[in-house]
Legacy VTK file of the C-alpha trace (Angstrom):
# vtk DataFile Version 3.0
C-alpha trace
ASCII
DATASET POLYDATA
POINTS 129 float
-6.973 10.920 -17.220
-5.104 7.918 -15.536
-7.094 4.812 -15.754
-4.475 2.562 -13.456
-1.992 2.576 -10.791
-1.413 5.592 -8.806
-3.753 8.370 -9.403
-3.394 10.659 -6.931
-1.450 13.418 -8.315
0.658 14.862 -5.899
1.880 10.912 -5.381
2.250 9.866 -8.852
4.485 12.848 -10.006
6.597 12.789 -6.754
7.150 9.068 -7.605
8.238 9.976 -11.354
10.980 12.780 -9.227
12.633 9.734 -7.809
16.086 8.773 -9.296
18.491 5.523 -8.082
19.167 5.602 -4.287
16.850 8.026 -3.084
14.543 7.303 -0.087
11.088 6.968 0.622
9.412 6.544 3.626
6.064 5.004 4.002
4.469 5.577 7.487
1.887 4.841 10.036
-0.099 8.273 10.968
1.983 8.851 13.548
5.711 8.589 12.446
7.166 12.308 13.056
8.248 13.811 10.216
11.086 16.352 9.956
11.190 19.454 7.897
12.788 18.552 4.820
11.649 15.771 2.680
8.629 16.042 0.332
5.478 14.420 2.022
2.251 13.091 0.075
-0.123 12.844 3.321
-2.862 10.078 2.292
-4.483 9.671 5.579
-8.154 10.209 6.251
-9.234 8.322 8.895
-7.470 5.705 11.597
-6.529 3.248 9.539
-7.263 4.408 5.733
-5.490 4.371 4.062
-3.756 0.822 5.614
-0.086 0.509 5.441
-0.788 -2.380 3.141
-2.841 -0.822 0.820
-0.388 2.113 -0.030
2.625 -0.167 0.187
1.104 -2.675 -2.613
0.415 0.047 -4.631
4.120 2.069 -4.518
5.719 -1.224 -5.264
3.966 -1.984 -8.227
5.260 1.487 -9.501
8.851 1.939 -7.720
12.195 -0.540 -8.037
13.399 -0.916 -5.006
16.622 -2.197 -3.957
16.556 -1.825 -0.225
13.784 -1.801 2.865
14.560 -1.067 6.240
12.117 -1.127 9.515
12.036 -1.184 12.947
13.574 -3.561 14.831
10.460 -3.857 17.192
8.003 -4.411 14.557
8.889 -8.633 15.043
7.518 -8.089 18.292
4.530 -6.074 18.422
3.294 -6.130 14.851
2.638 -8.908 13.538
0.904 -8.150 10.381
3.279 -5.764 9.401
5.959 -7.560 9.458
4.487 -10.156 7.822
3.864 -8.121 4.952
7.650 -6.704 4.837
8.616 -9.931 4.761
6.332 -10.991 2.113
7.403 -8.364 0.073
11.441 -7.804 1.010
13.904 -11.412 1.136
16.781 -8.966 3.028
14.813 -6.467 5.244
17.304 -4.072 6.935
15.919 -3.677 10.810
17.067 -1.303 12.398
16.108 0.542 16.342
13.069 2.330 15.627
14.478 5.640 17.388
17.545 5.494 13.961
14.460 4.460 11.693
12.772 7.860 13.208
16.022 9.637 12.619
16.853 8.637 8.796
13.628 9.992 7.938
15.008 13.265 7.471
17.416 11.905 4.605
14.361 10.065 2.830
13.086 12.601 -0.521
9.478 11.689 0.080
7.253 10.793 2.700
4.424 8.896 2.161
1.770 9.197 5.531
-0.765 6.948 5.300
-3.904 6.509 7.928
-2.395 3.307 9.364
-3.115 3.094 13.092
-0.949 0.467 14.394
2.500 0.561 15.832
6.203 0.297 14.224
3.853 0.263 10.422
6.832 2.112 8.861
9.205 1.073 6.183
12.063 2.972 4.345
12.684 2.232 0.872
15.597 3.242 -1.365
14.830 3.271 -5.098
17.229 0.925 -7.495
16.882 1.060 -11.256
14.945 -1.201 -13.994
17.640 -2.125 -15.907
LINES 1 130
129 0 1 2 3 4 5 6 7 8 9 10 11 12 13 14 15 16 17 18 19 20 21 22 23 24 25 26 27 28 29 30 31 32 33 34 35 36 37 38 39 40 41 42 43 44 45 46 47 48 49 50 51 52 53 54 55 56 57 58 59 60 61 62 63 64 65 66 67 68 69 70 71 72 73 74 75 76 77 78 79 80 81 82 83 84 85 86 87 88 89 90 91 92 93 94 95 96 97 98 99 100 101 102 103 104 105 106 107 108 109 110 111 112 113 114 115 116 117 118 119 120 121 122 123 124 125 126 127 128
């Protein structure tokens, strides 16, 4: 058995999938998602798993060369992007409505239980070396 890092199955070997360039998308509970990409659902209740949490955790396991977010999250959410900031020097912010629609490129979808607005960030995998 794992005794670190991600543990939840269906999440760990969908992360070990991922090759240079592809997409993930890590999102609030209510981010629509389109037919088409893998999705690891995490959410249990409003707010748990927090956008946070999960985010900490996939980027101590992913190399990522690229974020984008919504646009509106300076205005409304200020702990989110706080933390993208934090975590990404050259965040790529786009309209939320394009955000919404590049979702269907992304090869996994990561829901968590994160109840507060624009809490959604695209990532796109780079490599170690």
């Amino acid at each position: 058995m794992k005794k670190s890092g991600i543990l939840n199955r269906h999440l760990s070997g969908a992360l070990a999938r991922l090759g240079h360039t592809d997409l993930v998308m890590v999102c609030d509970a209510g981010l629509p998602i389109p037919e088409g990409p893998a999705v690891v659902d995490l959410a249990f209740r409003a707010g748990v798993p927090s956008f946070a949490d999960v985010l900490d955790g996939l980027l101590e396991e992913l190399e990522v060369e690229g974020a984008t977010a919504a646009r509106e999250v300076r205005d409304v959410n200020a702990a989110a992007s706080g933390l993208l900031d934090r975590h990404f020097s050259e965040l790529e912010l786009v309209p939320h409505e394009e955000l919404k629609s590049r979702t269907h490129l992304a090869r996994l979808v990561v829901r968590t239980g994160e109840a507060s607005p624009y809490a959604n960030v695209l990532l796109r995998c780079g490599v170690p070396f």
